[in-house]
N, C-alpha and C positions, 0 to 999 in steps of 0.2 A: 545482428540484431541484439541490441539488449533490451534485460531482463531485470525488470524492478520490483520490488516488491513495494507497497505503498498504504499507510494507513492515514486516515482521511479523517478528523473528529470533524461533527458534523454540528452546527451550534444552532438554537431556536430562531428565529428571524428578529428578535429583537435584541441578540447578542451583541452587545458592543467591541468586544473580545477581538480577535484575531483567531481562529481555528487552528488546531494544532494538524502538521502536519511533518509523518517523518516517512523517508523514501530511501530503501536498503536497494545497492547494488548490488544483483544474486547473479550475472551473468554466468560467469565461469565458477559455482558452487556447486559442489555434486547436493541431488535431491535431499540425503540427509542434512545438510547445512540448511536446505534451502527452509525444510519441515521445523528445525530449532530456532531460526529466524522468527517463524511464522509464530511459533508459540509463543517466540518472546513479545513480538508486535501485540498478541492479543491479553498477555497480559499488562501492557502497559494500555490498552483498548477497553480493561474494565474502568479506570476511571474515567471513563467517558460516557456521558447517557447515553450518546448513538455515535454509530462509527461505521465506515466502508474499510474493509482492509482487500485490497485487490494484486493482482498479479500484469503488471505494464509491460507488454512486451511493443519495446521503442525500433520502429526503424529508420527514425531521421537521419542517422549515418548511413545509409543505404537509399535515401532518397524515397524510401517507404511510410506509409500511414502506420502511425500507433494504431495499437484496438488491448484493449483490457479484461481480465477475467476475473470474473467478483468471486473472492473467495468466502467472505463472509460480513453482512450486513446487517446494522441492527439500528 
């Protein structure tokens, strides 16, 4: 299974824009990598008015369903 990390900007419904979206592969990082990742994501997530930053664990190579854990949402 991999293991993504995923920040999501989230835009008003009359955003023209294109949403910003960036997605780190953290499979084989030990948890400290994974925790300096995540801090980096959230500061590039303050220029953002709202943001999903989540943790994807993928198992389409395995022939498994994704499911996702919201790390922090605003």
């Amino acid at each position: 299974m991999r293991i993504y990390l995923e920040l999501m900007e989230i835009l008003e419904e009359i955003a023209t824009e294109e949403p910003d979206f960036i997605r780190v592969d953290v499979t084989e990082w030990s948890p400290k990598d994974v925790d300096v990742a995540i801090n980096l994501l959230l500061d590039q997530a303050q220029a953002y008015k709202h943001f999903t930053l989540q943790k994807h664990y993928c198992g389409h190579e395995e022939g498994e369903p994704c499911h996702a854990e919201t790390i922090i949402q605003k």
